[in-house]
C-alpha positions in Angstrom: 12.0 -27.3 -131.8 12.4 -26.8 -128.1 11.4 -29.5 -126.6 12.7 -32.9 -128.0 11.2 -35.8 -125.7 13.6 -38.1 -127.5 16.6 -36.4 -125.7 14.6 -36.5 -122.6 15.9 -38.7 -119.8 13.8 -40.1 -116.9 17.0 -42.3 -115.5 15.9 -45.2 -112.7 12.7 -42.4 -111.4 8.8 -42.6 -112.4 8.3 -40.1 -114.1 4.7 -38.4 -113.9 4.5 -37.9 -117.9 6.6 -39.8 -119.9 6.8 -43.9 -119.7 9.6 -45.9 -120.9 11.2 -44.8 -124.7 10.2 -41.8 -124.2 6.7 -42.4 -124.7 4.3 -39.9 -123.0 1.6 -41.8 -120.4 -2.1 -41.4 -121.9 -3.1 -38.8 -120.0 0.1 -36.4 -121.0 0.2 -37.2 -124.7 -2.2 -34.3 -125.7 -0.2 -32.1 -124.0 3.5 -33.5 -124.7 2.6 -33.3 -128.5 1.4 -29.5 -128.1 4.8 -29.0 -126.2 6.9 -30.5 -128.8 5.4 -28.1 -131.5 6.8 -25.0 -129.8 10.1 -23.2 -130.7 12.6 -21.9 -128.3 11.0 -18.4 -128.7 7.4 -19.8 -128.1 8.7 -21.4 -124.8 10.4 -17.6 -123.8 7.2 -16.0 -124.4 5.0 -17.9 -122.4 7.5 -18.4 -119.4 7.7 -14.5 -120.0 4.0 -14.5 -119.8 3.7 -16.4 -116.4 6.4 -14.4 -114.6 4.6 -11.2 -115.7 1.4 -12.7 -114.4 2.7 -14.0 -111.1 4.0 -10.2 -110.7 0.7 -8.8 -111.9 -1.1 -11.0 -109.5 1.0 -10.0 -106.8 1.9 -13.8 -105.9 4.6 -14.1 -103.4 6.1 -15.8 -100.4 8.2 -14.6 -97.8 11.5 -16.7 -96.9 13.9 -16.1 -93.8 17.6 -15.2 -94.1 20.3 -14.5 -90.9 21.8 -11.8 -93.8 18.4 -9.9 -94.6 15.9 -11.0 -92.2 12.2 -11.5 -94.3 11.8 -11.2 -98.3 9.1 -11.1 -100.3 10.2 -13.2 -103.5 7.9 -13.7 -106.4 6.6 -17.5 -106.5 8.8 -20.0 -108.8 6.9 -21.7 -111.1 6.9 -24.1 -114.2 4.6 -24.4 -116.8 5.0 -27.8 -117.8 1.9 -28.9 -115.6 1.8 -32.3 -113.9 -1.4 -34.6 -115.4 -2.5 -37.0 -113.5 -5.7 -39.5 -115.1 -9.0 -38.9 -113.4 -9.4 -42.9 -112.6 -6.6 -42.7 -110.7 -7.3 -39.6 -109.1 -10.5 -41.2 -107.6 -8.7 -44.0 -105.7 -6.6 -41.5 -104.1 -9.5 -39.4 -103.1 -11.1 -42.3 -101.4 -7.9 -42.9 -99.3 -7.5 -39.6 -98.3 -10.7 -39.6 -97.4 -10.3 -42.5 -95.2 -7.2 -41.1 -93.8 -8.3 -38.2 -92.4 -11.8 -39.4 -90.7 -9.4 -42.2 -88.8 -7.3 -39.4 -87.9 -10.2 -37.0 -86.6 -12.0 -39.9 -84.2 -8.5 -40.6 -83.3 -7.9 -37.1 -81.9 -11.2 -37.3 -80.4 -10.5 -40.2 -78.8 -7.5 -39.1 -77.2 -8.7 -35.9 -75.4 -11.6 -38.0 -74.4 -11.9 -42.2 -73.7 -8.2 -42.7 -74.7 -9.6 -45.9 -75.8 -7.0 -46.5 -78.5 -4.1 -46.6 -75.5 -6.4 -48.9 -73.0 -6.7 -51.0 -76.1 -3.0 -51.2 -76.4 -3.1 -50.0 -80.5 -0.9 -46.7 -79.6 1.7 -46.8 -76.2 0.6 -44.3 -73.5 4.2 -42.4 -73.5 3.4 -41.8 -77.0 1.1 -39.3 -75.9 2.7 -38.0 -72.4 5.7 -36.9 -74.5 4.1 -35.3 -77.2 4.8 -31.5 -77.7 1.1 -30.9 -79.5 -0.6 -32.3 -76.9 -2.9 -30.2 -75.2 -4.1 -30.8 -71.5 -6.6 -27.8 -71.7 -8.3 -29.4 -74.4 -9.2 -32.8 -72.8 -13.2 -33.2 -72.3 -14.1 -31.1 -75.4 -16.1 -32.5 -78.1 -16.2 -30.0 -81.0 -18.8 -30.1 -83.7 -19.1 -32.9 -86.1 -16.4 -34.7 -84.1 -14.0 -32.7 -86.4 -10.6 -31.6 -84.9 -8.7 -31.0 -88.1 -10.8 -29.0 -90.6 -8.4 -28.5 -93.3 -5.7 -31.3 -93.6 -2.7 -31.2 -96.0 -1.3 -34.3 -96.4 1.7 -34.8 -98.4 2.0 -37.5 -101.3 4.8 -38.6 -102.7 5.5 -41.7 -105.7 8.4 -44.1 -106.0 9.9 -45.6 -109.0 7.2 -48.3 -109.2 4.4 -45.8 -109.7 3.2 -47.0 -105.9 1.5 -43.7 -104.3 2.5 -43.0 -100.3 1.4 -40.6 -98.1 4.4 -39.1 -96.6 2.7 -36.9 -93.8 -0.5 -35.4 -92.6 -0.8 -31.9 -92.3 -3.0 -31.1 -89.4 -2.6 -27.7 -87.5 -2.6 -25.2 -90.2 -1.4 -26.4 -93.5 -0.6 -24.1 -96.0 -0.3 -23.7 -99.7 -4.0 -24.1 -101.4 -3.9 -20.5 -102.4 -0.8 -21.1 -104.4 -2.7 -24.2 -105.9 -5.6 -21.9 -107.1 -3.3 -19.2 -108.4 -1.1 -21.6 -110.6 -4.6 -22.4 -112.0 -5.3 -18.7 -112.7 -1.7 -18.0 -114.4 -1.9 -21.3 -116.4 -5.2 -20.3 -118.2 -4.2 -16.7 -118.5 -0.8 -18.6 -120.7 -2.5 -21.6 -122.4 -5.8 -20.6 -122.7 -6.4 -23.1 -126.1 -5.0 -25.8 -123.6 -8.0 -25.7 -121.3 -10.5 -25.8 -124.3 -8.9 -28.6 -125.9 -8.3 -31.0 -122.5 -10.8 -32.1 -120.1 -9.1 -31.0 -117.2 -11.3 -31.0 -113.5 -11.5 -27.4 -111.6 -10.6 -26.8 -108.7 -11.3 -22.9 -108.7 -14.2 -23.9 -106.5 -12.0 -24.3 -103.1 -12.8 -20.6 -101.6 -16.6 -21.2 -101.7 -16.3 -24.8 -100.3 -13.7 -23.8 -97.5 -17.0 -20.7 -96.6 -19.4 -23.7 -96.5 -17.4 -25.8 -94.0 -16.9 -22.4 -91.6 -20.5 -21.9 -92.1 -21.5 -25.6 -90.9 -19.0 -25.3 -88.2 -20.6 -21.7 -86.5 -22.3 -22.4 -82.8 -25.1 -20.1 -83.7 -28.0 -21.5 -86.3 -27.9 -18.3 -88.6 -27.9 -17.8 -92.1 -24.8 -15.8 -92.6 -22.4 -16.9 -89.1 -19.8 -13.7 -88.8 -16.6 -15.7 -90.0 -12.7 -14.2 -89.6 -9.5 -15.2 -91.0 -7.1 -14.8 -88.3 -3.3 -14.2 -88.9 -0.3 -13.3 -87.1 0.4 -10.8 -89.4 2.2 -9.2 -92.4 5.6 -10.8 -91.1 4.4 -14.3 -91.9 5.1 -16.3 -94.8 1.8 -17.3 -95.4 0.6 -13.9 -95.2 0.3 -14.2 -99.2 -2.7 -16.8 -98.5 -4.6 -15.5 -95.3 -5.1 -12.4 -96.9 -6.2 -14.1 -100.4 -7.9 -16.8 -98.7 -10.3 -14.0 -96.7 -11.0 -11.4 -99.5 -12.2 -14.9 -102.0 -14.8 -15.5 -99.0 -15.4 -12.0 -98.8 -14.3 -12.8 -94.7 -12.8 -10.4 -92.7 -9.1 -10.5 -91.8 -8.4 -10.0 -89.0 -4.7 -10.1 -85.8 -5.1 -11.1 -82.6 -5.6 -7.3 -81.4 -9.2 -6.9 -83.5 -10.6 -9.8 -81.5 -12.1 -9.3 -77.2 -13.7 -11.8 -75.2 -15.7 -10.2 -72.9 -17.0 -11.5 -69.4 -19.9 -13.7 -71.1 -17.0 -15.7 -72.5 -18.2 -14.8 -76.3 -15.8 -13.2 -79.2 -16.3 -10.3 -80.3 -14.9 -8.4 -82.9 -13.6 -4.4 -83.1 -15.6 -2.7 -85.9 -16.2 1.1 -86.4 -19.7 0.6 -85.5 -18.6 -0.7 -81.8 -18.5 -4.4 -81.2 -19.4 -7.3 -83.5 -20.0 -10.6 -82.5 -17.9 -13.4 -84.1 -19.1 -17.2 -84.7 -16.1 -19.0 -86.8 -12.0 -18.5 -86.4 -10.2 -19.9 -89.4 -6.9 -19.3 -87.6 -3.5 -19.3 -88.8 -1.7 -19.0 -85.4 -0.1 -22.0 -83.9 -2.2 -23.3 -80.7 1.4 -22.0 -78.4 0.0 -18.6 -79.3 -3.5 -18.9 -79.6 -4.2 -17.4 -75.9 -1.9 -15.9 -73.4 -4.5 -16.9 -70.7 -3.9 -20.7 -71.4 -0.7 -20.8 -73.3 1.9 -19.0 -73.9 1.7 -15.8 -71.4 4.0 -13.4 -73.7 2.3 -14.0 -77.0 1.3 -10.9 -78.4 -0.8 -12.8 -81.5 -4.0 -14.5 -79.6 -6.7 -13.4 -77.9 -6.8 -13.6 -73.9 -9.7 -16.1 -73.4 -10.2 -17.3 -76.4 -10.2 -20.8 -75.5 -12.7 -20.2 -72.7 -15.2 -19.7 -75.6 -14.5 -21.9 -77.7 -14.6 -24.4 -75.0 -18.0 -22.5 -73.6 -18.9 -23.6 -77.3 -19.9 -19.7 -78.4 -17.3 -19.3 -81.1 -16.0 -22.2 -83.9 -12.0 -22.5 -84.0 -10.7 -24.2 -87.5 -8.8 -26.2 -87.1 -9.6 -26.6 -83.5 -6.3 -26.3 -80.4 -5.2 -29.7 -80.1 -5.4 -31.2 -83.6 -1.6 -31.5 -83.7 -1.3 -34.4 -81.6 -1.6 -36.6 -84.1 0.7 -34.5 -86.9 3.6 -36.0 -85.6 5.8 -38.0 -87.2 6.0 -41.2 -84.6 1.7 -41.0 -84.5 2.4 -40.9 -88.8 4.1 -44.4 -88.2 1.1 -46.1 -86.4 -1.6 -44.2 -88.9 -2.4 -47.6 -90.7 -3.0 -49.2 -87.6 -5.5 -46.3 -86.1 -7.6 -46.9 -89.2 -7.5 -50.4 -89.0 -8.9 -49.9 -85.2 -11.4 -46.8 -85.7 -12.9 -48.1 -89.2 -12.2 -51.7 -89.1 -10.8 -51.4 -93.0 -7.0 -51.7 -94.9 -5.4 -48.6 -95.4 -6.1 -47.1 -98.9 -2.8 -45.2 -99.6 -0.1 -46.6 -97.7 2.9 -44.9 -95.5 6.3 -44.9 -96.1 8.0 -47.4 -94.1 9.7 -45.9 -90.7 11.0 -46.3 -88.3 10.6 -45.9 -84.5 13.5 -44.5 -82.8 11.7 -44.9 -79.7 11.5 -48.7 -80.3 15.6 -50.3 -79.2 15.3 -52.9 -82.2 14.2 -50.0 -84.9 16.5 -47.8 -83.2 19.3 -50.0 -84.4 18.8 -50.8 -87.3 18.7 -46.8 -88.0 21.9 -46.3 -86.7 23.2 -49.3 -88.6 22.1 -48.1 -91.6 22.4 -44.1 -91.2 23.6 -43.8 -94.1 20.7 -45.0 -96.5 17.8 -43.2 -94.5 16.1 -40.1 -94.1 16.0 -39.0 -90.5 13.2 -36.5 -89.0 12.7 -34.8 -85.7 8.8 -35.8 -84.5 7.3 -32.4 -85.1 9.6 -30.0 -87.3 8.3 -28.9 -90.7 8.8 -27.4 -94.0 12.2 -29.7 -94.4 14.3 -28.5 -91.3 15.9 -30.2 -89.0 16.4 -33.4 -91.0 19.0 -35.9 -92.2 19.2 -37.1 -95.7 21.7 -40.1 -95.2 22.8 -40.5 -98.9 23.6 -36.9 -99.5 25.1 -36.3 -95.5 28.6 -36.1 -94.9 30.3 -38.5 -92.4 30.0 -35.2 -89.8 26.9 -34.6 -89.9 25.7 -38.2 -90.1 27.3 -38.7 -86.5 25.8 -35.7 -85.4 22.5 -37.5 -85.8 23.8 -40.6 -84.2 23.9 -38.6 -81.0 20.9 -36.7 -81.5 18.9 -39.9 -81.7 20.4 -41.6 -78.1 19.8 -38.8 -76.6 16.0 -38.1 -77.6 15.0 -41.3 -79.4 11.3 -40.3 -79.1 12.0 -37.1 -81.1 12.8 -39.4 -84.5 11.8 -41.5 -86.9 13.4 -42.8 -89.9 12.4 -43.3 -93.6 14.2 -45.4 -96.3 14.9 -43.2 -99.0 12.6 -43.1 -101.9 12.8 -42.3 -105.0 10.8 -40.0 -105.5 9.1 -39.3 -108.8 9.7 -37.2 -111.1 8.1 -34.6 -114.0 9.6 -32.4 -117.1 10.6 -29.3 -115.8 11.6 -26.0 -118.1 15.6 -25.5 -117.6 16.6 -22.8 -119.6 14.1 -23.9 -122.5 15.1 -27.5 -121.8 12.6 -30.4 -120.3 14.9 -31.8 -117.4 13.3 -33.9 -115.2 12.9 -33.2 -111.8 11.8 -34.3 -108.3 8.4 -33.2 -106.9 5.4 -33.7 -104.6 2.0 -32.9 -104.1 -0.6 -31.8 -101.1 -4.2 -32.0 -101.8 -6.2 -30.3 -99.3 -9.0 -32.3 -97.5 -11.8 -30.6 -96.0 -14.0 -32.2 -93.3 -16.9 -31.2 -91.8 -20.2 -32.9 -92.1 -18.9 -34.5 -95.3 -15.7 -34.5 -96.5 -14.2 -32.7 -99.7 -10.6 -33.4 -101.4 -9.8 -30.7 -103.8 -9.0 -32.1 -107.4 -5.2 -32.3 -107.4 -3.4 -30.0 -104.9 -0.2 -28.1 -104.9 2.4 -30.1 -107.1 5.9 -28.8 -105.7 8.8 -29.5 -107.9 12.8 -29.4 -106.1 14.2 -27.1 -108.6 18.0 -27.8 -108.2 19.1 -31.1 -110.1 19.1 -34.6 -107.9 17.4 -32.7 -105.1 14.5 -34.1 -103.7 13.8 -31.1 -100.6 10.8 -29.1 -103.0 9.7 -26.7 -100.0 9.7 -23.0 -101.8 11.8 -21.8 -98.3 14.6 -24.0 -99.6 14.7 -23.3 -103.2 11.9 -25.1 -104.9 8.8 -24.6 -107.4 5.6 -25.7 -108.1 3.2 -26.7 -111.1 -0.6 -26.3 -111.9 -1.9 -30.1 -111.6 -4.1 -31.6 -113.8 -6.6 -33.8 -113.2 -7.9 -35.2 -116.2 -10.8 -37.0 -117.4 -9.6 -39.5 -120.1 -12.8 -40.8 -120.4 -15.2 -37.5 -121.1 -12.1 -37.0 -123.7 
């Protein structure tokens, strides 16, 4: 047999499906006994199976290199899912849920009252220095009171089981189209799996993402014209922007299809002349949004496209702005913003950090620079950061610098460690590292897909799991233990 559980070892780490001696949790045993009856040739076939599908399927993602510029490379994945028990599920779902309505009235507040800084909760500088700030967008009050749409957030578990959110994704997150493929190529593999196992769908994302950008158009008509903007072939993403618009049946469309005319309304280039547009799910960066009121050279927006959306004749998802508060020193004061905005306790809690921009935190992380994880305020995708354990003496000194110099650019993060799940190593369950980032939808209710996208960090002991730096990703699976 392949896969012996009894040689399987979890060291000091959670792991997501097997407890202490090697005992799977509930939720997993179904599926560990089912694993343990395959042979080393069953395992070949069905990894065989999932490569061919990924290929068929066309599933890929584009990474950077100085030696070859951008690849396509076919998506890495593992088909030992991760299982995760419905009850708990729901618990996280509610404190997502809470999470990101704090966050939305909070980025209302701030391009409006700013009644959170007269009140003292969050400093004024916080908010004069930040990068994703947006002047132009001060006075506007989009629809619903929604800023961020689609949010990301990241969650990650430590060796007491305890779930954190690590960070929100709010400008455009990405990934949910790699969520709904695994789901695909896992039921094109183990298609006796799903009939046996109560496992929740989430195949139903596309058509509630099309109800959100339907809610959100200015115009009160039954079908709004709705476009999924991108910058292009060239982006990484492209893979989801493209698969994202044909499951709507949307258009897809670059900055160059799109006009805004003189009665500040969009309107799209179509072979029948011009076609007016209500909703823009884009996936450009606000910097590029509009050369009229950002940046002047970008050759991806629209010129005047926040004139209408600020003349409130076309929807933008997620709306300019929304990225003042995905920042990783507004992460540290989230549980205080929900405290003020909802007058609750924080459901899911953060990771403790610390404030560079604070003298007594700022300390303390220099002090202890070699135990922490160190992150600029508004990089993503793992660049740019320090992990203290695994840094060199160099490079932990480099940080040292970089954090007198621009203390408001960095936070710190004890590191976790993280949980982990069986992962397929040559025909071998090793365990390894991973995440996960549901996808919360908010409009005039708000919608948490069931699971998200589980990414694993590939390379033993590594905890960095983002595909760009060598790491995979796993269908998760909700399941109902209590329908079984």
């Amino acid at each position: 047999m392949a896969i012996r559980w009894g040689n399987y070892r979890t060291g000091p780490f959670y792991d997501e499906l097997i407890q202490a001696k090697n005992k799977p949790r509930p939720a997993a045993a179904q599926l560990c006994s089912y694993l343990r009856n395959l042979s080393d040739k069953d395992l070949e076939e069905y990894k065989t199976a999932a490569n061919t599908a990924i290929h068929v399927m066309g599933i890929t993602f584009t990474v950077y290199t100085e030696e070859e510029g951008s690849i396509d490379r076919a998506w890495p994945f593992d088909i030992i899912p991760r299982v995760i028990d419905k009850k708990e599920w729901l618990t996280i779902e509610q404190g997502l849920k809470q999470r990101v309505t704090a966050l939305n009235r909070f980025i209302d507040d701030l391009y409006n009252e700013q009644k959170i800084i007269k009140d003292g909760i969050v400093p004024e500088s916080l908010l004069i220095e930040s990068k994703n700030f947006l002047p132009e967008c001060i006075g506007v009050k989009p629809k619903h009171g929604v800023w961020a749409h689609i949010c990301g957030s990241d969650l990650v578990r430590d060796d007491t089981g305890t779930v954190y959110v690590l960070e929100d994704n709010l400008r455009v997150p990405s990934g949910v189209s790699y969520m709904l493929e695994n789901r695909h190529v896992m039921k094109r593999v183990f298609p006796d799996l799903f009939e046996k196992y109560n496992i929740l769908p989430v195949d139903d994302y596309p058509s509630q993402l099309y109800d959100l950008l339907s809610q959100m158009s200015p115009r009160e008509i039954e079908q709004p014209e709705i476009v999924v903007m991108t910058p292009g072939i060239y982006n990484s993403a492209y893979f989801e922007h493209a698969y994202l618009a044909q499951q709507m049946g949307a258009e897809l469309v670059v900055g160059s299809d799109l006009v805004v005319k003189d009665d500040d309304i969009v309107y799209m280039r179509t072979v029948e002349g011009l076609a007016r547009v209500d909703v823009i799910y884009r996936r450009i960066d606000d910097a590029f949004l509009d050369p009229e009121a950002f940046r002047k050279d970008s050759m991806l927006g629209v010129p005047g496209l926040m004139r209408a959306w600020k003349a409130g004749n076309v929807a933008l998802v997620n709306a300019p702005g929304a990225g003042v508060a995905d920042d990783k020193v507004v992460y540290a004061y989230v549980p205080d913003i929900i405290r003020y905005y909802l007058n609750e306790e924080p459901l899911l809690p953060n990771v403790p950090t610390y404030k560079c921009i604070n003298k007594d935190e700022r300390d303390y992380v220099i002090e202890n620079i070699d135990k922490m994880v160190v992150k600029p305020a508004n990089e993503s995708g793992g660049y740019g950061m320090l992990i203290g354990p695994h840094a060199t003496k160099a490079e932990r000194e480099k940080f040292v610098r970089l954090i007198r110099r621009d203390p408001r650019n960095y936070v710190a993060q004890p590191m976790l460690l993280l949980s982990t799940a069986p992962t397929l190593i040559e025909n071998k369950a090793e365990a390894r590292h991973l995440d996960l980032r549901p996808f919360i939808l908010s409009g005039s209710d708000i919608q948490v897909t069931t699971g998200g996208l589980t990414r694993v960090a590939m390379r033993k002991g590594s905890t960095v799991v983002n595909s760009s730096q060598g790491g995979g990703s796993k269908d998760t699976w909700i399941v109902d233990m209590e329908a079984e």
